[in-house]
N, C-alpha and C positions, 0 to 999 in steps of 0.2 A: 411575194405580194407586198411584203414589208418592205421592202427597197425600190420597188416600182412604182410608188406611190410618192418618191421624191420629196420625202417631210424628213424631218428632222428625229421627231418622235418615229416615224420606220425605220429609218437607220439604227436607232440606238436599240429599237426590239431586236433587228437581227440583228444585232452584234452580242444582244444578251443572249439570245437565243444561242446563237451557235457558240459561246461560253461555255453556257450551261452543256449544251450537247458534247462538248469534246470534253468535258469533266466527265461526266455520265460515258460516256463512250471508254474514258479509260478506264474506270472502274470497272466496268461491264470487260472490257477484253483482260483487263488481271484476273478477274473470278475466273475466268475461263480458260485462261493460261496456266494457273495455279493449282487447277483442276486435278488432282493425282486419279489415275483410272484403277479402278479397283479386283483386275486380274495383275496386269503388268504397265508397265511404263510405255511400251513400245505400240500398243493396242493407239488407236486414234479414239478421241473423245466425244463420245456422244450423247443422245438425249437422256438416257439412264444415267448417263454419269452427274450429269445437272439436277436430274429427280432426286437423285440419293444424298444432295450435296447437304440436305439439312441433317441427316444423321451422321455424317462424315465431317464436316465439319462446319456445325452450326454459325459461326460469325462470318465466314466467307456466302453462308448462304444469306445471312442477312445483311450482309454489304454488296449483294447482287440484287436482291429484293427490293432494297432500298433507292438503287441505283435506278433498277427497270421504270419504278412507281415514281423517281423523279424526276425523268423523260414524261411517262402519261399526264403527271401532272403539270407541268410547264406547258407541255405542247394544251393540254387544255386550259389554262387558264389564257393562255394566248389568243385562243379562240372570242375569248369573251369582250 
């Protein structure tokens, strides 16, 4: 919408925009990459392994936290 609108000021939203997003997107795939699963290594990682991640290791769960809520909040202040 931002780029279909052929201004000046839409170009530079989605250029901020999708900044923002592949910042937030890397952060979000290292939490999740980083992930240690809590039988074995070789097990594939899933929605328990994410739920548990703040008593496993609390600063990875709030550099994901941080991460999710700075997507919601861009993509909504964009709206405005």
């Amino acid at each position: 919408m931002a780029f279909s609108a052929n201004s000046l000021e839409g170009t530079q939203a989605l250029l901020f925009y999708l900044i923002i997003y592949m910042i937030t997107s890397l952060c979000i795939w290292s939490v999740v990459l980083s992930l240690e699963t809590l039988t074995s290594e070789k097990r594939s990682k899933t929605l328990i392994d994410l739920a548990s991640i703040a008593s496993t290791n609390p600063f990875l769960g709030f550099g994901g936290m941080l991460s999710f809520f700075c997507v919601v909040y861009i993509t909504c202040r964009s709206l405005e």
